[in-house]
C-alpha positions, -999 to 999 in steps of 0.1 A, spaced: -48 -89 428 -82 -83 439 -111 -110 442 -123 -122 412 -161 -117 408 -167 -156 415 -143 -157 441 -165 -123 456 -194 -145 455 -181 -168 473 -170 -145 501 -190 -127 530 -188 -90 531 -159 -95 557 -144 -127 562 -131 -118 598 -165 -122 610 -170 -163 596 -181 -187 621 -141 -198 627 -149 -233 626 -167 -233 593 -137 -211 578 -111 -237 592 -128 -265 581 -135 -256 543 -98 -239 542 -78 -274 559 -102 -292 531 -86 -270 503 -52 -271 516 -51 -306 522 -62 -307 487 -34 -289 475 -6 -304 496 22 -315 480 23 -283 461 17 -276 428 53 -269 412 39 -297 386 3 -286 380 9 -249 378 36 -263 346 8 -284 336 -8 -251 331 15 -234 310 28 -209 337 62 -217 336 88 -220 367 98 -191 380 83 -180 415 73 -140 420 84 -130 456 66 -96 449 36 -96 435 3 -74 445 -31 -89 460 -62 -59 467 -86 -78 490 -124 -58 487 -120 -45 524 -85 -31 518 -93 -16 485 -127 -1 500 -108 15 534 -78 32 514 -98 45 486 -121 59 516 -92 77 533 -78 86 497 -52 65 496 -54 38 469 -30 41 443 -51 42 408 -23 16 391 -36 -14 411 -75 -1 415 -82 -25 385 -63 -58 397 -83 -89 396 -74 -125 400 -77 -130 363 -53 -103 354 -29 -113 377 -32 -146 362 -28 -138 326 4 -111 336 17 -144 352 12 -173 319 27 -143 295 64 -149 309 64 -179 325 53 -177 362 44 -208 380 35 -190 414 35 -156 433 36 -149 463 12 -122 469 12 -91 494 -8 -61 502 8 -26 488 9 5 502 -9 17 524 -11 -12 547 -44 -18 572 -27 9 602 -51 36 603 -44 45 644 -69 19 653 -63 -10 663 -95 -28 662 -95 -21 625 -57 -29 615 -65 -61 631 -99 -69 612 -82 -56 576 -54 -77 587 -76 -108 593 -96 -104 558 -68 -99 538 -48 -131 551 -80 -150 544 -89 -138 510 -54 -145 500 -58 -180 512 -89 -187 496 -71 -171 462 -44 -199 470 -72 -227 474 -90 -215 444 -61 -216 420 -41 -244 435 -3 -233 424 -6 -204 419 -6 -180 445 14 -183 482 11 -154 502 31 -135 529 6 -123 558 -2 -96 567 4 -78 602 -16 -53 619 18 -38 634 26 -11 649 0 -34 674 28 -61 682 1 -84 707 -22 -80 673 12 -93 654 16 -125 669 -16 -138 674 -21 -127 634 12 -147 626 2 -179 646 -33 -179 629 -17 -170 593 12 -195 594 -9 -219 613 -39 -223 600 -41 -203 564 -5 -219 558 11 -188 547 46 -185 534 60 -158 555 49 -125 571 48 -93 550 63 -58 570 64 -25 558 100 -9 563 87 11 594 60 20 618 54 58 625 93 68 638 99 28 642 125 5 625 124 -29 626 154 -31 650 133 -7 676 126 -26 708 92 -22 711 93 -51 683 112 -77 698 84 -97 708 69 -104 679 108 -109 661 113 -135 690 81 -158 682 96 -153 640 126 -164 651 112 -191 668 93 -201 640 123 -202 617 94 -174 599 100 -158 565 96 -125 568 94 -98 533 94 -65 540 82 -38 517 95 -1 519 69 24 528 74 69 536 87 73 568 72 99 591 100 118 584 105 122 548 75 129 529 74 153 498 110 163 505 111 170 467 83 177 446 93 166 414 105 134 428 75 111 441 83 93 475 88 60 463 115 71 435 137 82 463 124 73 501 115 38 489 149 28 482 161 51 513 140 32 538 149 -3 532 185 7 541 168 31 571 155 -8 584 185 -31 572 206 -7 592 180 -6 623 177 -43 623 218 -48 616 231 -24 643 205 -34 667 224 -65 671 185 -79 656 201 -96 631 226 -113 649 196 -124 682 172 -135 657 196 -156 631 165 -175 621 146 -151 605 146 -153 570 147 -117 556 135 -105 523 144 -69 513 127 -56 485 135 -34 455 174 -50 456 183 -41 486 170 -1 478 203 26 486 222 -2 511 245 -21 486 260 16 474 263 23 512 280 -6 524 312 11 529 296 34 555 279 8 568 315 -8 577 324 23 590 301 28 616 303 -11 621 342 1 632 331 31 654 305 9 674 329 -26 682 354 2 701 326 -1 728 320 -29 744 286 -30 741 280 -24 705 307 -50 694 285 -74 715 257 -61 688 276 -71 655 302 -101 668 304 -117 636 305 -81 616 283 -61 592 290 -83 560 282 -112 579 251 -101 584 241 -85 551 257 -116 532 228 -138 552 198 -111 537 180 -125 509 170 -95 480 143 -95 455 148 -79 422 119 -59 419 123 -27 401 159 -31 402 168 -56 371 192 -37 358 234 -41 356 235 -5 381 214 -22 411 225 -52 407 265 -50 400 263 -38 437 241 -66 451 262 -91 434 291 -85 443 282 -80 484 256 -112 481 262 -148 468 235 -153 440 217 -176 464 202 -148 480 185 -132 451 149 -138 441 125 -124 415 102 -104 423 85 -78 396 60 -54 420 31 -61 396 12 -47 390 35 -15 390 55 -30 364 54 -57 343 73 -95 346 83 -89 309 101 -58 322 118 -81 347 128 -112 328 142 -86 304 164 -68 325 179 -94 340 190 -112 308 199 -81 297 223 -69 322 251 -93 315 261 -104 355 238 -141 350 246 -171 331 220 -195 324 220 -214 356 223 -178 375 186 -165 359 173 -201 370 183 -200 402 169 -164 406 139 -173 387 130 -200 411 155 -225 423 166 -197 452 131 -191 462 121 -232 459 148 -232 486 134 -209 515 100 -220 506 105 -257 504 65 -263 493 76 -248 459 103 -271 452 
C-alpha cells in the first residue's frame, strides 16, 4: 500500500526530517482519536472481521530507493491506499496489519536504513490515523544496525503505537538466533514485543535454480533456516516473551520437524546444548504463532495443524501478491476448519496477541 495522492499531499518529501514535536503532536492527536480501536467502526464500514497479519504497505521513499537500485518488484509498483482498501471490503477485512516487502531499507549504509526505516514507520502511522480501523502496522527495523534497531522500536512502539516489529528472516550470513542480535531481542522481550518476520534470499542461496524463482523455494527454506537459528540458540527459550510470527505457514519447518527432534536429541547429550532447549523443540515450536499466507491449502497446513494448536494460526494473504479471495478460499476449502476454526483464524487468534483489535 503506497500513499494515497491525498495522503502524499499531506506528507513532506521525507517525513524523517519533521520538526519531532509537530509530528508527535498531530500523530498523539490522531491516535488519541482512535483509541479504543475500531473493531466496531471498521464493521460499520462494511469491512468485515477478519484481521490481515500480512498485508503490503510501499511508502514513496521506499518505493523511490528500490526501484533506483533495481529492486522493486513490478506486482506491488501500483499499490495505493485505495486499492488496498477496496482488496480489503471485497472479502470481509476489518484491518491489516501492514509491512514493507522485499527488499527492506539495508542498502550497506546505515544512515540511510535508518532514515527509510523512520519514513516508513511514519507513513504507516499516518495511513492508520487517516483510515481509523483499518490499518495497524509492524515497524520496521534498520537491522543488521542493531543500536539503529532499538532506538527505531522504542520510537515505533512508543510513540507511532505500532503493533509489533517486522524482521526479515536474515541479515547478510545472520539468523535471528546469531548473537550479534541479542540486544535488540532482550529490549523485545522486555517489551513483551510482537515481532513478524518475513522470509527474504539469504546470502547464500540465490538463483540456485533458474527455473525456480527464489521465493518459490528459499522463501519457504529460510523461515525454517531462522526458526531453527532462533530454537537451537536457546533464543527461544531466553526470550519467552517475544511473540513470534512466521510467515508463509511456517515455510519447509512443519515437514522437518522430525529432524528437527533429532538434532534436538544430539545436542541435550552435551551439557551445554540441553541447557539451550530445556523444555524441548516442540515446546518451543508449539509457542510460534504462523500466518497463512500463501499456504491455505490442506498440504501446508495438515502439517502446521497437527504440530500447532489452532490458536496459533493467523490470516495473513501477502497482498498484494495474491489475493484475500484466494485465502478465504483455501482455507474453507481444505477441510481441517470448522466454523469456529476459520473464525478464530480469521480474527479471534489475532484479536488475542493484539488486544487493540478485540
Amino acid at each position: 500500500m503506497i500513499a494515497s495522492d491525498a495522503m502524499q499531499d499531506r506528507l513532506p518529501a521525507c517525513t524523517c526530517h519533521l520538526p519531532r514535536r509537530g509530528f508527535l503532536k498531530g500523530l498523539a492527536a490522531a491516535s488519541l482519536a482512535s483509541a479504543p480501536y475500531f473493531a466496531a467502526e471498521a464493521q460499520a464500514q462494511g469491512a468485515g472481521r477478519r484481521i490481515d497479519v500480512h498485508h503490503h504497505i510501499l511508502p514513496p521513499r521506499f518505493a523511490e530507493t528500490a526501484k533506483a537500485n533495481n529492486l522493486l518488484p513490478p506486482v506491488v509498483a501500483s499499490l495505493t491506499t485505495q486499492r488496498s482498501i477496496e482488496e480489503m471490503d471485497r472479502s470481509g477485512v476489518a484491518t491489516s496489519i501492514l509491512s514493507i516487502p522485499s527488499p527492506g531499507v539495508w542498502y550497506g549504509d546505515v544512515e540511510l536504513a535508518r532514515k527509510l526505516a523512520r519514513d516508513c514507520n511514519e507513513v504507516a502511522a499516518r495511513a492508520a490515523a487517516d483510515h481509523k480501523g483499518r490499518f495497524g502496522s509492524f515497524a520496521t527495523l534498520p537491522l543488521p544496525d542493531v543500536e539503529g534497531s532499538i532506538e527505531e522500536a522504542a520510537y515505533a512502539l512508543d510513540t507511532l503505537q505500532a503493533d509489533g516489529v517486522h524482521m526479515w528472516t536474515s541479515y547478510g550470513d545472520k539468523w535471528l538466533g546469531h548473537p550479534s542480535f541479542t540486544p535488540l531481542l532482550e529490549e523485545l522481550n522486555r517489551r513483551k514485543a510482537v515481532v513478524y518476520t518475513h522470509p527474504t534470499t539469504a546470502a547464500c542461496c540465490g538463483a540456485l535454480v533458474p527455473e525456480a524463482p527464489v521465493a518459490m523455494i528459499e522463501y519457504g527454506t529460510d523461515t525454517t533456516r531462522t526458526i531453527a537459528s532462533l530454537v537451537f540458540s536457546g533464543a527461544t527459550n531466553r526470550f519467552p516473551d517475544i511473540r513470534w510470527i512466521f510467515s508463509h505457514a511456517g515455510g519447509t519447518m512443519p515437514f522437518l520437524v522430525e529432524r528437527f527432534l533429532f538434532q534436538a536429541d544430539v545436542q541435550s547429550r552435551n551439557p551445554e546444548g540441553a541447557k539451550k532447549i530445556p523444555n524441548g523443540v516442540l515446546a518451543e515450536l508449539k509457542r510460534l504463532h504462523f500466518d497463512t499466507a500463501q499456504s491455505s491449502n490442506p498440504y501446508a497446513l495438515s502439517s502446521l495443524t497437527r504440530l500447532v494448536s489452532m490458536s496459533q494460526i493467523l490470516f495473513g494473504t501477502d497482498f498484494p501478491y495474491r489475493t484475500t479471495a484466494e485465502h478465504v478460499k483455501g482455507l474453507a476449502d481444505c477441510g481441517l476448519f470448522t466454523a469456529t476454526d476459520l473464525d478464530a483464524i480469521g480474527r479471534g487468534n489475532a484479536a488475542r496477541l493484539l488486544p487493540r483489535y478485540s
